[in-house]
C-alpha positions as CSV (number, residue, x, y, z in Angstrom):
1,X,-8.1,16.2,-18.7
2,X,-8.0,17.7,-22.5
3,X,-6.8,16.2,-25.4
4,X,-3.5,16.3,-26.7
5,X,-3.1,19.5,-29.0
6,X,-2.0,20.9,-31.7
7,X,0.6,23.4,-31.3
8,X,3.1,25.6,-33.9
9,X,6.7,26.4,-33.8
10,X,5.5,30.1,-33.1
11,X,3.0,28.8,-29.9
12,X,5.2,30.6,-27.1
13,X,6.3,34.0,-29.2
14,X,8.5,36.5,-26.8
15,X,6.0,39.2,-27.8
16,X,3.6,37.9,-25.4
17,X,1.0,36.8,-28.0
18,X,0.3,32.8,-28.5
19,X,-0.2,31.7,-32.0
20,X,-0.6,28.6,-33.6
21,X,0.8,28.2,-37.1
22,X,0.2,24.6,-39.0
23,X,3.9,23.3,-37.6
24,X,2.7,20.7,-34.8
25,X,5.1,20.5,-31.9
26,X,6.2,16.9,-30.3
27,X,5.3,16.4,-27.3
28,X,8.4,14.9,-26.1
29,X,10.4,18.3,-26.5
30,X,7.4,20.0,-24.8
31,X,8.1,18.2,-21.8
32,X,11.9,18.5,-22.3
33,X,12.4,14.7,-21.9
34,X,13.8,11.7,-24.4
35,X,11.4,9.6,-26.3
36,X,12.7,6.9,-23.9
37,X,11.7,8.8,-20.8
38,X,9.7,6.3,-18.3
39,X,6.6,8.1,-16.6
40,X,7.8,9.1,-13.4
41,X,10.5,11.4,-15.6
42,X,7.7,12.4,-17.9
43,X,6.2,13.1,-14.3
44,X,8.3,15.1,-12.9
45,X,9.0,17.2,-15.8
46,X,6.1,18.0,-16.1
47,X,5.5,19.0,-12.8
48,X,8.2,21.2,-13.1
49,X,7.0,23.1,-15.9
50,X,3.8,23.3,-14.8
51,X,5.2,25.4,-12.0
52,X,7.0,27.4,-13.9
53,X,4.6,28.6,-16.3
54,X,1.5,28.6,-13.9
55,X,-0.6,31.1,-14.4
56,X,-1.0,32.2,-10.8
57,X,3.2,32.8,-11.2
58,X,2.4,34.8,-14.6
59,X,-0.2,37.1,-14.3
60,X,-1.5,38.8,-17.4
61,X,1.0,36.8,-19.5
62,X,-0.7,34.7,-22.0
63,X,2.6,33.1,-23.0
64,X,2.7,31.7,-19.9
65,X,-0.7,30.7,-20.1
66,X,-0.4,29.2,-23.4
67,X,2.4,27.2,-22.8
68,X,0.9,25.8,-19.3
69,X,-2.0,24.6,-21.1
70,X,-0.1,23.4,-24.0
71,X,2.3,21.2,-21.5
72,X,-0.6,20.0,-19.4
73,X,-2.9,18.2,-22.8
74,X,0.7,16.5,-23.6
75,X,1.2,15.4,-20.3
76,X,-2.4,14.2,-20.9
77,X,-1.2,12.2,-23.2
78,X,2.1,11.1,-22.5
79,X,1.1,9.7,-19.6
80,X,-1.4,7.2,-20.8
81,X,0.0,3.9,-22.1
82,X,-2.7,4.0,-25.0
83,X,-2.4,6.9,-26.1
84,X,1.4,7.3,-25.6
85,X,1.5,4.0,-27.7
86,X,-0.7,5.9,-30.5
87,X,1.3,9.1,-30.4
88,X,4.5,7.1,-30.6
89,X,3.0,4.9,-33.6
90,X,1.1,7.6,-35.7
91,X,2.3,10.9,-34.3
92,X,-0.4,14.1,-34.0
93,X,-2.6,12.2,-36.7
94,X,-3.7,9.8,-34.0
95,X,-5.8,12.1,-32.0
96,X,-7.1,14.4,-35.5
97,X,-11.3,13.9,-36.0
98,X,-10.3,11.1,-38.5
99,X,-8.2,9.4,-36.5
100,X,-5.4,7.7,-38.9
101,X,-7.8,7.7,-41.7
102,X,-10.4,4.9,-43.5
103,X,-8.6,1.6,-43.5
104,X,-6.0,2.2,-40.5
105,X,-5.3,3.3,-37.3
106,X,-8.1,3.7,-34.3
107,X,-11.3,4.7,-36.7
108,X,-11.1,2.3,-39.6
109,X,-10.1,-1.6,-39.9
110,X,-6.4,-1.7,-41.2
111,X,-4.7,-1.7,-37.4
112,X,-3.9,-5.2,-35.6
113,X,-5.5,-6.5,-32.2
114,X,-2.8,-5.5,-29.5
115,X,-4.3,-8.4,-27.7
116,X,-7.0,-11.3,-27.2
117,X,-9.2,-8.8,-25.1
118,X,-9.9,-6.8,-28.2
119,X,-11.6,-9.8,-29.5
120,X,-13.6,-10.4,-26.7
121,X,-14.2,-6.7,-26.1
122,X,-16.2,-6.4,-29.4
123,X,-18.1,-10.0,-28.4
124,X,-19.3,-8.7,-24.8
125,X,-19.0,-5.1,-24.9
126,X,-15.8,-4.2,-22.8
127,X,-16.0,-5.8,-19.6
128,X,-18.3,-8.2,-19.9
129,X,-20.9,-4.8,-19.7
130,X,-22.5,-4.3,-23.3
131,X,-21.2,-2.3,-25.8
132,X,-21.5,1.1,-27.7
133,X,-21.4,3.2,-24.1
134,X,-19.1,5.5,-22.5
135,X,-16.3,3.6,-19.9
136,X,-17.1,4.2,-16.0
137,X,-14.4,6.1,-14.7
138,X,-11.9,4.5,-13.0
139,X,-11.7,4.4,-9.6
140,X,-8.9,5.8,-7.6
141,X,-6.0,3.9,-6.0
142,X,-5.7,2.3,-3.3
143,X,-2.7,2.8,-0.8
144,X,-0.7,1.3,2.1
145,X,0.2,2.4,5.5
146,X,2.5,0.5,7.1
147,X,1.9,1.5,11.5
148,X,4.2,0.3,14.0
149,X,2.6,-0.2,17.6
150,X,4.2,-2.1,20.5
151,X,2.4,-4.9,22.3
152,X,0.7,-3.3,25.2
153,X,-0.7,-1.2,22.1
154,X,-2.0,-4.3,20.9
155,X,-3.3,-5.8,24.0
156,X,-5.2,-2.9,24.7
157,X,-6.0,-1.3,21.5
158,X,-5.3,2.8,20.8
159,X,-6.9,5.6,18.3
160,X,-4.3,6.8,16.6
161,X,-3.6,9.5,14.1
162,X,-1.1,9.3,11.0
163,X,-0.4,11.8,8.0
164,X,-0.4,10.9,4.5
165,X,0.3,13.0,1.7
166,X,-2.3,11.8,-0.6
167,X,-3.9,13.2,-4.4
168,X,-7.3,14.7,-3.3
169,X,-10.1,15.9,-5.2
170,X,-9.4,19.5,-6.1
171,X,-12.1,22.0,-4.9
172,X,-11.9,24.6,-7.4
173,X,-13.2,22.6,-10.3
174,X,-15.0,19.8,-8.2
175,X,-12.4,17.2,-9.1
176,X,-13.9,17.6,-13.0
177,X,-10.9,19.0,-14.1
178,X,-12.0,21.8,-16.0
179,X,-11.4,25.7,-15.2
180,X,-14.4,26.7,-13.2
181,X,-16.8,28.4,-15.0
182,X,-16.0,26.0,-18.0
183,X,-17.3,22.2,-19.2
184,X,-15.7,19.5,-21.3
185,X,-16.9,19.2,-24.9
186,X,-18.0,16.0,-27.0
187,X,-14.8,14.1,-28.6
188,X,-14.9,14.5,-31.5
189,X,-12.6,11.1,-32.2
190,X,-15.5,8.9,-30.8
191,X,-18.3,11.2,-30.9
192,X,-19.1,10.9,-27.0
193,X,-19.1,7.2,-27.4
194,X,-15.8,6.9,-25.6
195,X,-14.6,3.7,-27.9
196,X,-13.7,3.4,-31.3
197,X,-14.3,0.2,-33.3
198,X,-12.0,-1.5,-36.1
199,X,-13.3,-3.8,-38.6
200,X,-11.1,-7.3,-39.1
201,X,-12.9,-8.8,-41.6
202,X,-16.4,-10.3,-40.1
203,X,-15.5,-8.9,-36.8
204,X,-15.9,-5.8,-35.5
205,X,-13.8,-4.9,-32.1
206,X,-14.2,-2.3,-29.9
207,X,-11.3,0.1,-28.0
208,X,-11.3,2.6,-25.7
209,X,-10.8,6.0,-27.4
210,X,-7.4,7.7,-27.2
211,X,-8.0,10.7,-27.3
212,X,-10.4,11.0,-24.1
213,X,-9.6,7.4,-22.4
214,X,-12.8,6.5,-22.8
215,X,-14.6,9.3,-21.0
216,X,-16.3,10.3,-24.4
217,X,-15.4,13.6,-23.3
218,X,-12.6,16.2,-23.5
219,X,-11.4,19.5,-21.4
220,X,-10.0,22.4,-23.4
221,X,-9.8,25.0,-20.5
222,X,-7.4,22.5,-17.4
223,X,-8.3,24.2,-14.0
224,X,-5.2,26.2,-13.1
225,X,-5.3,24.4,-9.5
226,X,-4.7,20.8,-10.8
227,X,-3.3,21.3,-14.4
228,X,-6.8,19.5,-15.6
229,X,-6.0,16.3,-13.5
230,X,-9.0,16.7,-11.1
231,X,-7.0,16.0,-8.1
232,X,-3.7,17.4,-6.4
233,X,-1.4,16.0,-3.7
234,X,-2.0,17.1,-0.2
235,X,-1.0,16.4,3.3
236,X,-3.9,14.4,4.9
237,X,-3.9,14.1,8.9
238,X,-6.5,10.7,9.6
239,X,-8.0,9.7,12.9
240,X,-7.3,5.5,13.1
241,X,-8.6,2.8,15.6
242,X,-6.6,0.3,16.5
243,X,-9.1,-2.3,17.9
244,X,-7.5,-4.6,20.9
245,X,-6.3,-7.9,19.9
246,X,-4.3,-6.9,16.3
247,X,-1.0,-8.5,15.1
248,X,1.8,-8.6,13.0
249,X,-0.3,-8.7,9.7
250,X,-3.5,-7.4,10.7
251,X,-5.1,-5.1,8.0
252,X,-7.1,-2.1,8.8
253,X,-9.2,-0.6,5.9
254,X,-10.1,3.1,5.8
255,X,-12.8,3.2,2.9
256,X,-12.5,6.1,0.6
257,X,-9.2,7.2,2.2
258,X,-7.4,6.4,-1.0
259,X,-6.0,8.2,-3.8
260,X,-9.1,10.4,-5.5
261,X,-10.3,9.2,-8.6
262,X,-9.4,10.9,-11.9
263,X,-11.8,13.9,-12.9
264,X,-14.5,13.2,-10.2
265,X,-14.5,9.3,-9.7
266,X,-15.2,8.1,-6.6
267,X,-11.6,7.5,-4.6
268,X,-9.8,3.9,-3.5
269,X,-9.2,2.9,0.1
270,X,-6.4,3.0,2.2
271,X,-5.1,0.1,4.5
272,X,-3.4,0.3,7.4
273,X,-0.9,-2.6,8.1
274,X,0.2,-3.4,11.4
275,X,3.8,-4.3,13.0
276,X,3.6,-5.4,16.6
277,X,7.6,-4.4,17.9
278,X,9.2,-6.9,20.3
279,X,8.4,-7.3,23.5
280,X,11.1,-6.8,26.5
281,X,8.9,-9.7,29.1
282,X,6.9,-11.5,26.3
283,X,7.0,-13.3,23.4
284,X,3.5,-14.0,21.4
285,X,2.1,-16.8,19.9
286,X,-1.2,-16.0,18.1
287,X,-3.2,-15.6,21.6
288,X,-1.0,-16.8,24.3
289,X,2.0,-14.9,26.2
290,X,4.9,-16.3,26.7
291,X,8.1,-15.6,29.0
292,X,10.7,-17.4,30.6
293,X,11.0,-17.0,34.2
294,X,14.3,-17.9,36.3
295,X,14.0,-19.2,39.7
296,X,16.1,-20.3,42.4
297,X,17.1,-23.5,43.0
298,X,15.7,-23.6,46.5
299,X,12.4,-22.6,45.5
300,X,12.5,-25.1,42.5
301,X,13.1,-27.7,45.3
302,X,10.9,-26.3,47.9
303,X,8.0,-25.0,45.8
304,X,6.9,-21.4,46.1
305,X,4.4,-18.7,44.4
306,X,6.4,-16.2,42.3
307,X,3.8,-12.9,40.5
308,X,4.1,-11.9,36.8
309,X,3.1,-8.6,36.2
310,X,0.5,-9.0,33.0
311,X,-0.3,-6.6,29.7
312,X,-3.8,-6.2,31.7
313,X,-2.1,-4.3,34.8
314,X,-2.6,-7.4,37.2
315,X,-0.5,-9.1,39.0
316,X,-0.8,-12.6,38.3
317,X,0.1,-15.4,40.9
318,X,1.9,-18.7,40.1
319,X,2.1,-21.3,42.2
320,X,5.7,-23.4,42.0
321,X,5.3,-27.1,42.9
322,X,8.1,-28.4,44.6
323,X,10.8,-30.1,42.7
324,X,9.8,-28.9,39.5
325,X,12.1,-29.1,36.7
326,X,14.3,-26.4,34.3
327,X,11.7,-26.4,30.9
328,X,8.7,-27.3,32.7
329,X,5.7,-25.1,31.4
330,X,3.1,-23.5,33.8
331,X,-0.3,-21.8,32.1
332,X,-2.0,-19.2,33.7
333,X,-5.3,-19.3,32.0
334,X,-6.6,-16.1,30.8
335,X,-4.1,-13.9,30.7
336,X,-3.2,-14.0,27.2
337,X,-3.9,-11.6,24.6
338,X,-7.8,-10.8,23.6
339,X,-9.0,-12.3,20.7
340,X,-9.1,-9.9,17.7
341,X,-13.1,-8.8,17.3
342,X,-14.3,-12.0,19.7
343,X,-14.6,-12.5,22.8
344,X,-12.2,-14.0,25.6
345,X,-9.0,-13.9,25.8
346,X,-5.8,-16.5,25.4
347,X,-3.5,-17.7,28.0
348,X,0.2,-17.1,29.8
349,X,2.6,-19.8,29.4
350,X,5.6,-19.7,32.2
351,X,8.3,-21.5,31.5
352,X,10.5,-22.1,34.5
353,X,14.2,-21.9,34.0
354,X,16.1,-23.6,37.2
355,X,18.9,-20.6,37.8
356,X,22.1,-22.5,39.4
357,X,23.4,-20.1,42.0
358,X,27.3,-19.1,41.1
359,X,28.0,-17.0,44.3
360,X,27.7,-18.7,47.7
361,X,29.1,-17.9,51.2
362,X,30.9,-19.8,53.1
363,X,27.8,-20.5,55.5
364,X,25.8,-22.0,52.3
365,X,28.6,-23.7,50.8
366,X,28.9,-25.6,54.1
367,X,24.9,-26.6,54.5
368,X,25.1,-28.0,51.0
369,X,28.2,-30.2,51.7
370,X,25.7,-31.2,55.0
371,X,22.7,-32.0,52.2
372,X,25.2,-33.7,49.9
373,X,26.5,-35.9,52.4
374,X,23.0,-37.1,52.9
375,X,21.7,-37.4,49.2
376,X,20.9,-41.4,48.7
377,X,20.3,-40.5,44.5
378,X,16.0,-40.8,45.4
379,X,16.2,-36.9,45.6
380,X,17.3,-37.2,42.1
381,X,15.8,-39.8,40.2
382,X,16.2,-38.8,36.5
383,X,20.5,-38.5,37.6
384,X,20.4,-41.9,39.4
385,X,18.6,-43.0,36.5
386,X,20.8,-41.9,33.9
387,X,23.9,-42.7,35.3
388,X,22.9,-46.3,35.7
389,X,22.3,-46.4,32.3
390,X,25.8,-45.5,31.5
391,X,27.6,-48.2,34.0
392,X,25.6,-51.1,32.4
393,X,26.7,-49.4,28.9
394,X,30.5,-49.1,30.3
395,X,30.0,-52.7,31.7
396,X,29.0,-54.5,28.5
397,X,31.5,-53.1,26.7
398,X,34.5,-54.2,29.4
399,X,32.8,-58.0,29.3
């Protein structure tokens, strides 16, 4: 995007006509925010000005025109921490062909190191990459999706689609940034170099310029589409695949699917993450299904086969062996989840839970007094066992 300008007291006249006297304007009342103002006020200020004073809303009003491209190069530099710093620090003079003059500021040797990095930065050339050359442009951001997907979903795997409202490259200027039919020109604060160097005594360090962020270039004419940013929000509809096997957890990268880099670099990625929802019949532990299954006492006693209806659409048999007890586990194997991008697939785990029956006819409650009548304590040994415990504990205490 362009540089931060100069502008006049007399920049938006009501005549129409845009002039530029010697008075510079702040940038702050530009934007109609505070000096305080954090960036996402700065933001949306400015987004609201830019709509205001668009040009496609003004036709044939070069006020309008004027003051759009005035509010988009302070925006440029309001909302970059450098250069916000600078502007804060030195005012209009920081971004003026001399910078802040021999002996001070970003072109001569009288400012301080902001940090260690500028030390090493004039050692090893920036990072780590060898000096005197122009910054790569950074690369867009990347963003997060959080996707929730139930467990069948998961067992089975699904292609999905989400919308995203995401900053794309803007087509009219190619994501440079600059009106079509226009270019950016040499900075004149770095001379194309895009850093600036200081000199502290025997060393010399070595910043990113300012004025054009280390692009070595700057735009005078912003595109009208994307007020010089190279990129503009829009609603993005994206085709995912959900691959069988994911969990709570599980990352899915989309490569390039990110925010769009500033003036034409290349865009970040975005990731999917994913939140399996509960499951009414299972709970899930890594690979392996779990679920509690109630069963009568009669077929706890007798034994029986009982189905499960699986995530796979079978219907999984499980044989009962008589007398088992309430808590006793039972593993079907293979009938687990798949294994995320591997073969195979984990295992069921049944666990039995003895139901006690609370309603009984008369009939029943009649042929269990007949089976009680015959119970020696062998049907039960862990009872008979426990209870025998307890009378030699009662008996040693009553000797």
């Amino acid at each position: 995007m362009g540089p931060c300008i100069r502008g006049g007291d007399d920049l938006f006249s009501r005549g129409g006509r845009a002039s530029v006297v010697s008075t510079q304007i702040d940038y702050y009342e530009l934007l109609e925010v505070e000096r305080t103002a954090d960036d996402g006020t700065i933001k949306s200020s400015y987004r609201r000005l830019a709509m205001q004073w668009h040009p496609d809303k003004n036709p044939g009003d070069a006020e309008a025109e004027a003051r759009f491209k005035s509010i988009s190069q302070a925006y440029d530099c309001l909302k970059d921490p450098q250069k916000r710093a600078a502007y804060d620090q030195y005012g209009h003079a920081a971004f003026e062909n001399g910078g802040m003059g021999q002996g001070g500021g970003f072109g001569g040797g009288g400012a301080g190191f902001s940090d260690l990095g500028d030390i090493f930065e004039s050692f090893f050339g920036g990072a780590f990459g060898g000096g005197g050359g122009r910054q790569q442009a950074r690369r867009g951001a990347d963003l997060r999706y959080d996707m929730e997907i139930g467990l069948d979903e998961a067992f089975h795997g699904k292609d999905a689609q989400i919308e995203i409202e995401v900053s794309q490259s803007c087509e009219p200027c190619g994501g440079s940034g600059a009106s079509p039919g226009t270019g950016a020109r040499r900075c004149n604060l770095c001379g194309g170099h895009g850093k600036v160097r200081q000199q502290q005594g025997f060393f010399t360090v070595e910043r990113a310029c300012p004025t054009c962020h280390g692009r070595g270039e700057v735009i005078e004419s912003p595109c009208r589409s994307c007020g010089g940013e190279g990129r503009v929000d829009q609603p993005q509809t994206l085709d995912v695949q959900i691959p069988p096997g994911v969990d709570t957890g599980t990352r899915i990268r989309l490569s390039g699917k990110g925010e769009a880099g500033p003036h034409g670099a290349p865009p970040g990625d975005l990731y999917i993450f994913i939140h399996v929802r509960r499951h009414g019949v299972f709970e899930r532990d890594g690979t392996t299904l779990i679920t509690r299954v109630p069963i009568s006492f009669t077929t706890a006693a007798l034994g029986g086969e009982i189905e499960i209806p699986g995530l796979d659409g079978a219907r999984h048999g499980i044989n009962i062996p008589a007398g088992i007890q309430s808590g006793k586990q039972l593993r079907k194997r293979g009938a687990g989840m798949p294994v995320l991008q591997g073969r195979g697939t984990g295992d069921m785990v049944i666990e039995v839970v003895v139901e006690t029956p609370s309603k009984l006819s008369a009939r029943q409650k009649e042929l269990l007094r007949e089976f009680q009548a015959t119970e020696t304590g062998d049907e039960t040994p862990d009872s008979k066992g426990f209870f025998d415990r307890i009378k030699d504990v009662w008996e040693g205490l009553t000797d």
